[in-house]
N, C-alpha and C positions, 0 to 999 in steps of 0.2 A: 138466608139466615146468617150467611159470615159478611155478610155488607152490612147488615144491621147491627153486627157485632160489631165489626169495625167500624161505623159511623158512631154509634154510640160509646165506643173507648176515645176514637178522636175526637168527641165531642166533650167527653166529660176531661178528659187530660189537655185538649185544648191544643191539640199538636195539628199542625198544619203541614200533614207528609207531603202533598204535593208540593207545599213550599220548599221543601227539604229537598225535593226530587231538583226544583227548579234550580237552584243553589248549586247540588251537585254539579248539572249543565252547566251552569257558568263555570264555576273553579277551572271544569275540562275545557272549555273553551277560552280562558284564560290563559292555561296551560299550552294548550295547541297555540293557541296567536303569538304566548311568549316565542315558541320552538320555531315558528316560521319567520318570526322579524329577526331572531338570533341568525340563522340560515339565509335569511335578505342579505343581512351585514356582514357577515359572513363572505359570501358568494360577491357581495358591491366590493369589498376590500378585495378580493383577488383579483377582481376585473380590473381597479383603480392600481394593483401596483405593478400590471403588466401593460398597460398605457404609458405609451411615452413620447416626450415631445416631440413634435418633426423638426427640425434643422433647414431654417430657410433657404431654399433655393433659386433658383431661376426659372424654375418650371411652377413655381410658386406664387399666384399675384399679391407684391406686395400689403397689405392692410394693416388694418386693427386688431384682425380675427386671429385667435392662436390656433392651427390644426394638431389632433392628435390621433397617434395611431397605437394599436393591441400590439402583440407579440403576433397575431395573423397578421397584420399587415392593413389592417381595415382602421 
């Protein structure tokens, strides 16, 4: 009896809850992807400004290639 009531309210108002439902999903998922590419940039900026150049040396075969090492040492 309350499925028929609610088919025939969403039928006659013409509202499309599930759509509604689906919508919600997205916005939250919207939200979540914003908060995790913030936390990417985030997280690539610390890593980018504790990298630093190596200082050529002789243990070093001359090239083209620039090497770069972290605050560990890698």
């Amino acid at each position: 009896m309350y499925r028929l009531k609610f088919d025939t309210t969403s039928y006659i108002a013409n509202i499309d809850f599930v759509g509604m439902q689906r919508e919600d999903q997205l916005q939250k998922l919207i939200v979540e992807n914003k908060q995790f590419d913030e936390n990417y940039l985030k997280n690539l900026k610390e890593i980018s400004q504790n990298i630093k150049e190596f200082t050529k040396s002789e243990n070093i075969v001359q090239s083209d290639k620039v090497v770069y090492q972290n605050s560990d040492g890698i």
